[in-house]
VOKOL-693638 format. One record per residue (C-alpha): x, y, z; residue number from 1. Coordinates in Angstrom, 2 decimals. Last residue first. Layout:
N
atom x: X y: Y z: Z i: NUM
...
//
This chain:
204
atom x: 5.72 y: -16.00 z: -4.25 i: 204
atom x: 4.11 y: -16.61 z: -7.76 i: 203
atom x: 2.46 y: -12.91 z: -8.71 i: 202
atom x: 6.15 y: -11.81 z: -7.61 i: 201
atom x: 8.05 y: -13.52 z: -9.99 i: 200
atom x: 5.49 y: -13.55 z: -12.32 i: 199
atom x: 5.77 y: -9.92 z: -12.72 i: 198
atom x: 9.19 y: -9.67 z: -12.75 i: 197
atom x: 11.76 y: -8.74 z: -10.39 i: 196
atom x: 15.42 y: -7.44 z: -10.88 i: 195
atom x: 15.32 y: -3.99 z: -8.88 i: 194
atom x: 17.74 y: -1.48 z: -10.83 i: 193
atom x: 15.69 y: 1.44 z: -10.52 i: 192
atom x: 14.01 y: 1.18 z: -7.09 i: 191
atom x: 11.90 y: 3.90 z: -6.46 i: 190
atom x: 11.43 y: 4.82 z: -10.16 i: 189
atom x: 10.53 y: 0.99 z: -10.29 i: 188
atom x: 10.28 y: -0.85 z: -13.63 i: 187
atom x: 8.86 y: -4.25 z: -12.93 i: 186
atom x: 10.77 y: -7.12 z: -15.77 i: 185
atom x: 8.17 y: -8.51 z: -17.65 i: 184
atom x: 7.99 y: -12.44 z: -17.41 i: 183
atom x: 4.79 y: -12.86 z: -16.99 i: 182
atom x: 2.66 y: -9.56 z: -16.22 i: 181
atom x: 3.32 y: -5.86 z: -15.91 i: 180
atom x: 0.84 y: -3.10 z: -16.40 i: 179
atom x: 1.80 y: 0.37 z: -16.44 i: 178
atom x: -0.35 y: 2.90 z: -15.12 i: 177
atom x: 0.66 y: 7.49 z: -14.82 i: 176
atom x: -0.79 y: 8.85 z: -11.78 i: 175
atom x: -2.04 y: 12.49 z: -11.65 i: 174
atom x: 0.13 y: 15.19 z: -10.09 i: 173
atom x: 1.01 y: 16.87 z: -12.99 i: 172
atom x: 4.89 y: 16.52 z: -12.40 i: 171
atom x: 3.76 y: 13.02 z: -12.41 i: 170
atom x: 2.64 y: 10.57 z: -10.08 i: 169
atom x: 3.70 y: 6.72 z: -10.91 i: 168
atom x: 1.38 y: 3.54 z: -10.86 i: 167
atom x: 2.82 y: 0.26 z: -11.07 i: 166
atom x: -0.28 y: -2.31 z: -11.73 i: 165
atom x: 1.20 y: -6.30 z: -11.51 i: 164
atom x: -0.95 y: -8.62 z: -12.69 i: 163
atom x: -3.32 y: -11.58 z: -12.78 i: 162
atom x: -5.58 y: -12.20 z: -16.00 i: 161
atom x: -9.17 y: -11.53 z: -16.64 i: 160
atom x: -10.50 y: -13.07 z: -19.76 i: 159
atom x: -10.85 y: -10.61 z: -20.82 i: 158
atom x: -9.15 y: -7.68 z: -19.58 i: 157
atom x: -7.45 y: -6.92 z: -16.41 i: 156
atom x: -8.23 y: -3.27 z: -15.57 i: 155
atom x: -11.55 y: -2.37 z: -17.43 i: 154
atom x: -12.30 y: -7.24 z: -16.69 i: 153
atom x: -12.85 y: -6.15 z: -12.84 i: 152
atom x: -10.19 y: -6.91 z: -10.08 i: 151
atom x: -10.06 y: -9.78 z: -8.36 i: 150
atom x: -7.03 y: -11.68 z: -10.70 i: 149
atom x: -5.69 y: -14.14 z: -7.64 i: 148
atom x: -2.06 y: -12.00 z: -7.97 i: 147
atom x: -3.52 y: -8.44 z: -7.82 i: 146
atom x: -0.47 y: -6.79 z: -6.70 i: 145
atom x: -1.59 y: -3.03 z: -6.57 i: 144
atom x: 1.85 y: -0.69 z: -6.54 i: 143
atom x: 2.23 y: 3.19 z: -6.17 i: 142
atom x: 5.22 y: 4.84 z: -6.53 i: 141
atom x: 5.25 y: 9.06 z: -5.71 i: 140
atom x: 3.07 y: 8.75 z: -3.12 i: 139
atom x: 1.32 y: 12.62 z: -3.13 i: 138
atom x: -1.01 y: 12.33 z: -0.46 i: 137
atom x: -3.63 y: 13.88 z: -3.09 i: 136
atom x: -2.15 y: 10.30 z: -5.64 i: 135
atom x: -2.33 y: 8.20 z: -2.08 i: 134
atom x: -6.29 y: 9.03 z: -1.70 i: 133
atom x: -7.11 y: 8.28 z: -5.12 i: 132
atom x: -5.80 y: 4.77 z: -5.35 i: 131
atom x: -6.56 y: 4.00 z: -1.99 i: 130
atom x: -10.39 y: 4.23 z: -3.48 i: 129
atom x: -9.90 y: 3.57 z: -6.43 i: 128
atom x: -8.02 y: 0.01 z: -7.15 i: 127
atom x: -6.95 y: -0.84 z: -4.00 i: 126
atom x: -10.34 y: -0.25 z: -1.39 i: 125
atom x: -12.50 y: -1.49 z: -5.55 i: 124
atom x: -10.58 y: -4.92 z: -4.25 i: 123
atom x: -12.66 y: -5.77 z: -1.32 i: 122
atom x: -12.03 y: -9.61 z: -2.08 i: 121
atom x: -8.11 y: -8.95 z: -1.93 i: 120
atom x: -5.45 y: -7.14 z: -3.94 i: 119
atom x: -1.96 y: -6.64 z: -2.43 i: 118
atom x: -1.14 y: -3.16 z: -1.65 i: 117
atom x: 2.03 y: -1.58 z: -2.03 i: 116
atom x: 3.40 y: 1.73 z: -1.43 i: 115
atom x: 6.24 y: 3.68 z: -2.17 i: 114
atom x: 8.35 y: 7.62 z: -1.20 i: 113
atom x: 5.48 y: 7.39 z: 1.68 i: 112
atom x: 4.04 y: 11.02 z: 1.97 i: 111
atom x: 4.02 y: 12.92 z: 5.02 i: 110
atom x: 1.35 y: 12.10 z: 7.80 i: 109
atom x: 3.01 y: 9.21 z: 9.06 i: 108
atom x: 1.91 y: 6.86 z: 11.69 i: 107
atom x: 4.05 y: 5.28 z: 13.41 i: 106
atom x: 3.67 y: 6.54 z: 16.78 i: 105
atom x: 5.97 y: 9.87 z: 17.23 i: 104
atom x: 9.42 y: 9.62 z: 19.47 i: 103
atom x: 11.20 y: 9.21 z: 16.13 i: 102
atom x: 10.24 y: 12.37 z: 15.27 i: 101
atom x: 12.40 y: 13.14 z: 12.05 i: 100
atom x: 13.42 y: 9.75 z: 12.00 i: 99
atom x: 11.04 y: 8.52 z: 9.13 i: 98
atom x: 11.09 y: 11.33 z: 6.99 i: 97
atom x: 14.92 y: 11.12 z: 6.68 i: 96
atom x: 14.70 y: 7.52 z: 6.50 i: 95
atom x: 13.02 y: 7.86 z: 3.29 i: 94
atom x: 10.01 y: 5.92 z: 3.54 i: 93
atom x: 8.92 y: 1.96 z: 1.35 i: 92
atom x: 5.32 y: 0.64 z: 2.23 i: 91
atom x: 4.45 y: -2.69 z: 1.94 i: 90
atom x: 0.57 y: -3.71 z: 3.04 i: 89
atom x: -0.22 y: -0.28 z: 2.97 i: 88
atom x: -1.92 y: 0.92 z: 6.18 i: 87
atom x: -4.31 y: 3.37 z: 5.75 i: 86
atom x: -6.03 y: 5.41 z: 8.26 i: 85
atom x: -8.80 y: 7.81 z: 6.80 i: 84
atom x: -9.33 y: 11.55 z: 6.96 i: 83
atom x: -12.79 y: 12.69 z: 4.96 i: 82
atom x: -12.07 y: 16.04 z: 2.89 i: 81
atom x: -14.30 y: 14.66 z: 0.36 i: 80
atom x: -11.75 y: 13.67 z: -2.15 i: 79
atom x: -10.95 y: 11.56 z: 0.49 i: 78
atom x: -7.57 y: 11.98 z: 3.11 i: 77
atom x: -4.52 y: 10.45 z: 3.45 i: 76
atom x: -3.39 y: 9.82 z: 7.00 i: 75
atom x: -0.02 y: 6.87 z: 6.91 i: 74
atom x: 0.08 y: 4.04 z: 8.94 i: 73
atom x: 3.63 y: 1.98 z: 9.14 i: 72
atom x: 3.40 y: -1.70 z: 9.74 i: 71
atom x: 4.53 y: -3.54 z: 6.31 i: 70
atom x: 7.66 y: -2.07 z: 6.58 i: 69
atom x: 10.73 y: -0.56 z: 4.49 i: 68
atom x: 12.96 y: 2.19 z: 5.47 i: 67
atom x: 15.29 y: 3.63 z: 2.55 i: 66
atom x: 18.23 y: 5.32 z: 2.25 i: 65
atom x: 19.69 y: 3.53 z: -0.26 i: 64
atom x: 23.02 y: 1.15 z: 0.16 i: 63
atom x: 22.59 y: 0.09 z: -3.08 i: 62
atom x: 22.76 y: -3.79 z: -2.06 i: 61
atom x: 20.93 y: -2.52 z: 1.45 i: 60
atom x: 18.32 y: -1.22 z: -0.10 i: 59
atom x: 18.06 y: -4.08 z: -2.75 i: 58
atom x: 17.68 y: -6.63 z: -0.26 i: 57
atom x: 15.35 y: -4.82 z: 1.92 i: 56
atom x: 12.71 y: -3.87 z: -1.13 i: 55
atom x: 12.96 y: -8.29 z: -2.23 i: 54
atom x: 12.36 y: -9.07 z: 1.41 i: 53
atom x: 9.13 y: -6.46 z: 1.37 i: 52
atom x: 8.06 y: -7.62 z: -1.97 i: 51
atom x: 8.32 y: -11.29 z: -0.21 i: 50
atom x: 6.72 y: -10.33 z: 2.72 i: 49
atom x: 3.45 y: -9.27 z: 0.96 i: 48
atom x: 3.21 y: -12.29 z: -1.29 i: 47
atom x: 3.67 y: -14.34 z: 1.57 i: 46
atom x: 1.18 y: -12.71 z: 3.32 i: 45
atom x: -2.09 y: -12.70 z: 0.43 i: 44
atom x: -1.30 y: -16.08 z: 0.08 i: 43
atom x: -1.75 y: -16.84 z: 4.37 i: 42
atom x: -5.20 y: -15.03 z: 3.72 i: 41
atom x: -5.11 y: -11.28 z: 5.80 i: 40
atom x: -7.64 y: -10.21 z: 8.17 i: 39
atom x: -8.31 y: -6.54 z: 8.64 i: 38
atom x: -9.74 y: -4.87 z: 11.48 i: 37
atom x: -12.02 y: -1.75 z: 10.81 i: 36
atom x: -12.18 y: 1.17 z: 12.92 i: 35
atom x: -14.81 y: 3.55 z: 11.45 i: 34
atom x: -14.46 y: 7.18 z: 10.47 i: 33
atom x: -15.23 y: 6.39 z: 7.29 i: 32
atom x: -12.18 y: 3.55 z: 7.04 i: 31
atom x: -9.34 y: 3.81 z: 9.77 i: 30
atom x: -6.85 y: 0.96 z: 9.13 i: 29
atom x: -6.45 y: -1.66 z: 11.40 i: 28
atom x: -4.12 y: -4.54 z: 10.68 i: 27
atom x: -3.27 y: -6.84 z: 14.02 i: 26
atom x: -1.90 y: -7.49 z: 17.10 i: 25
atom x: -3.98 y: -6.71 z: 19.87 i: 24
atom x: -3.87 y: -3.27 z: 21.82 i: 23
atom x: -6.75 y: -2.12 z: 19.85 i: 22
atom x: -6.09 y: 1.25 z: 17.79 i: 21
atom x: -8.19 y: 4.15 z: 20.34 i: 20
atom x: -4.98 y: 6.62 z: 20.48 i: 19
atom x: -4.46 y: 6.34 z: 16.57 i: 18
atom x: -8.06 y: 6.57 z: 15.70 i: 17
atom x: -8.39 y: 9.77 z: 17.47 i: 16
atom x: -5.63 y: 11.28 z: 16.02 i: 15
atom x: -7.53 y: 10.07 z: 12.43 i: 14
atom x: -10.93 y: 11.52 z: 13.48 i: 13
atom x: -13.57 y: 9.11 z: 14.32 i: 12
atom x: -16.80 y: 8.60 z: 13.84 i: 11
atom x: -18.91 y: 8.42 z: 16.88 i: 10
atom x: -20.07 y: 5.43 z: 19.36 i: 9
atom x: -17.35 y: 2.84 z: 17.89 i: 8
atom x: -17.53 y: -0.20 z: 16.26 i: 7
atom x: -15.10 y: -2.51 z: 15.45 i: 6
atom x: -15.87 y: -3.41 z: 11.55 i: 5
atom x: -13.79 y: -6.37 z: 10.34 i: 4
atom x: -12.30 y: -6.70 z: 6.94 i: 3
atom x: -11.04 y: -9.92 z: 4.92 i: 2
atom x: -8.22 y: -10.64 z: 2.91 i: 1
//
């Protein structure tokens, strides 16, 4: 996955970035007050969808009530105060949330209950910077799928090996890591009887 810069005369603010999002299809996210387009490898997708399949079926096998899509934006903001536009590439909201103004764009400025973001060339956006700015949104379930091992050797060792990162907040409010590869069944506080490994999803 790739990113795009579309310029703009000022930095923008995240309302602003909502009413200025290019009509075309596409993933935008709002980056230092910069639109920037982001381009997706046919891997990175099918990964993706299949996490979002996998968060449908059980949903609807438990009956939860659950929303998920790879199309909502949420606001989260930088440790320096900075708004930015993320858009998780799976993200998982109680419907509650959701249809509370279901006249609004979506874009969310509660927390997501999940996200998910599969890992691409700009991996240090997944592993700290996102990172950071859904722990002060307070996501309670955070997920980095790094399936092509892209991240640096601190999280995947040596020699680096792909994996699955499930992060959880705490009553703290920090984010507690597990690491799940192979056959290792995912533990999901969102989803607590989900049957997926590591490899199963690494693989899709």
């Amino acid at each position: 996955m790739s990113a795009n810069i579309v310029k703009t005369e000022q930095k923008l603010t995240f309302e602003q970035f909502i009413e200025q999002l290019p009509d075309e299809d596409g993933h935008y996210e709002l980056v230092d007050g910069e639109i920037v387009k982001i381009l997706a490898t046919r891997n990175h997708e099918d990964i993706a969808d299949f996490i979002a399949d996998s968060f449908k079926a059980e949903t609807t096998r438990q009956q939860l009530n659950y929303r998920v899509s790879g199309r909502i934006m949420i606001c989260t903001t930088t440790s320096a105060g900075k708004e930015q536009g993320r858009q998780p590439d799976v993200s998982v909201v109680d419907k509650t949330v959701w249809s509370a103004n279901r006249a609004a764009y979506s874009a969310l400025l509660e927390p997501l209950q999940l996200a998910v973001e599969v890992v691409s060339t700009n991996w240090e956006d997944d592993y700290i910077d996102k990172l950071d700015e859904y722990r002060r949104l307070g996501i309670s379930e955070y997920w980095i799928v790094d399936y092509f091992a892209l991240g640096s050797r601190t999280y995947l060792g040596n020699p680096k090996m792909p994996a699955v990162f499930v992060y959880l907040l705490d009553d703290s409010g920090a984010y507690q890591m597990t690491t799940y590869r192979g056959n290792e069944r995912i533990v999901s506080r969102t989803f607590p009887e989900l049957a997926l490994t590591a490899e199963q999803v690494l693989k899709a």
